[in-house]
C-alpha positions, 0 to 999 in steps of 0.5 A: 909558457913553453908552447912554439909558434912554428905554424903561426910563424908560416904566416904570412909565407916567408917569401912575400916577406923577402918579396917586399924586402927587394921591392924596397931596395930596389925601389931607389933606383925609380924615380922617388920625387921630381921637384918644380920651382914655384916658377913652374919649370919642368921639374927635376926627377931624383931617384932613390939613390939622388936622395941619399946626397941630400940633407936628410939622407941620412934617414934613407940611408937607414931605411935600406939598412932595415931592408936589407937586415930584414931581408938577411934575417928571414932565410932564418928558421927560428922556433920561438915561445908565443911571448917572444914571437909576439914581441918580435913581430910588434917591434918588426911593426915598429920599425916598420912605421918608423921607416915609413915616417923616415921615407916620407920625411926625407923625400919631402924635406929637402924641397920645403919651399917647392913643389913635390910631385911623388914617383913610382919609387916613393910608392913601391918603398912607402907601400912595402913597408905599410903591407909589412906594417899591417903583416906584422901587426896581424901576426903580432895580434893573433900572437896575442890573442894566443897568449892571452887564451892561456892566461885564466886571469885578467892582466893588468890594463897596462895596454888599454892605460897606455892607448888612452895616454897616447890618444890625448898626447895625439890630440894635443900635438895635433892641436898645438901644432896648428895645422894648416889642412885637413891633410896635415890632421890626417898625417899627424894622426896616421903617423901616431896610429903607425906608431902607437899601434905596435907600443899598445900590443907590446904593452898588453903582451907584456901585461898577460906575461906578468900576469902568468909568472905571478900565477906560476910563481906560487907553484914552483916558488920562483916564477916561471919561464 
């Protein structure tokens, strides 16, 4: 399978990606939290950058180094087989969500026991990310869809089995967890579907490509690159 993804590759424009890169790096600097007591003070606001000193900083500290590596790596030009291209922008998913999750765990956590009213550079960081979640996952899928046109056979359901096995492993951490609200439902599940999402295309790109080297394999009797 040799064909390119050059045009593909143009969408979306690289420079939105950039643009969310900075808008992510520069979201540390707004306000991210202010925490009041359960005594109803005025409240304190933590930047971004605050943060990064409490317990959980850590995890933020390594959602701007994404940011800023996925910022470096897309000045540059790369010409890849459709297969790869696929796999790169479902993992970019993946780690896409993962600091989603990271943002959203460490702004909250440092204030269990008060209440947490979220700012504008909560949202500027949580949202880039997610716009790149859903930028990735549409390249991803229409990689897929290519690929899978070029396979005459019907690849292995690794896909569809692993969608089924995360599905009930999300039913059932949702349930053993006991949560308290419907919003607590809600996170567990967002959190799975953010996650699972990007695994299940991997798998099923991973599926058409065993399929096709095993047809190849007979015609030049070692597999096909």
């Amino acid at each position: 399978m040799t064909q390119t993804v050059e045009t593909i590759e143009q969408q979306p424009p690289q420079r939105l990606n950039r643009t969310l890169y900075t808008l992510i790096l520069a979201s540390f600097f707004f306000p991210f939290a202010t925490v009041r007591s359960c005594a109803g003070d005025e409240g304190v606001s933590h930047t971004g950058i605050a943060l990064l000193r409490e317990d959980t900083g850590v995890l933020l500290v390594g959602v701007l180094v994404l940011a800023a590596v996925m910022l470096m790596f897309s000045f540059r030009n790369r010409v890849l087989q459709t297969f790869r291209q696929g796999l790169l922008s479902a993992s970019k998913a993946m780690l896409c969500a993962f600091a989603v999750l990271f943002t959203l765990f460490a702004t909250g956590v440092p204030f269990l026991f008060s209440q947490v009213s979220v700012q504008i550079g909560f949202y500027l960081c949580v949202g880039s990310w997610l716009v790149l979640f859903l930028l990735s996952m549409h390249m991803a899928t229409q990689l897929y869809l290519l690929v899978r046109s070029e396979c005459r056979e019907q690849p292995p359901p690794w896909g569809l089995a692993i969608g089924v096995v995360v599905a009930v492993a999300d039913l059932l951490t949702v349930w053993l967890s006991r949560p308290n609200d419907f919003e607590e439902v809600a996170f567990g599940v967002g959190a799975s579907v953010l996650l699972a999402a990007p695994i299940i295309l991997v798998a099923m790109l991973l599926a058409v490509r065993y399929r096709m080297v095993r047809m190849e394999a007979p015609s030049n009797g070692y597999g096909a690159e």
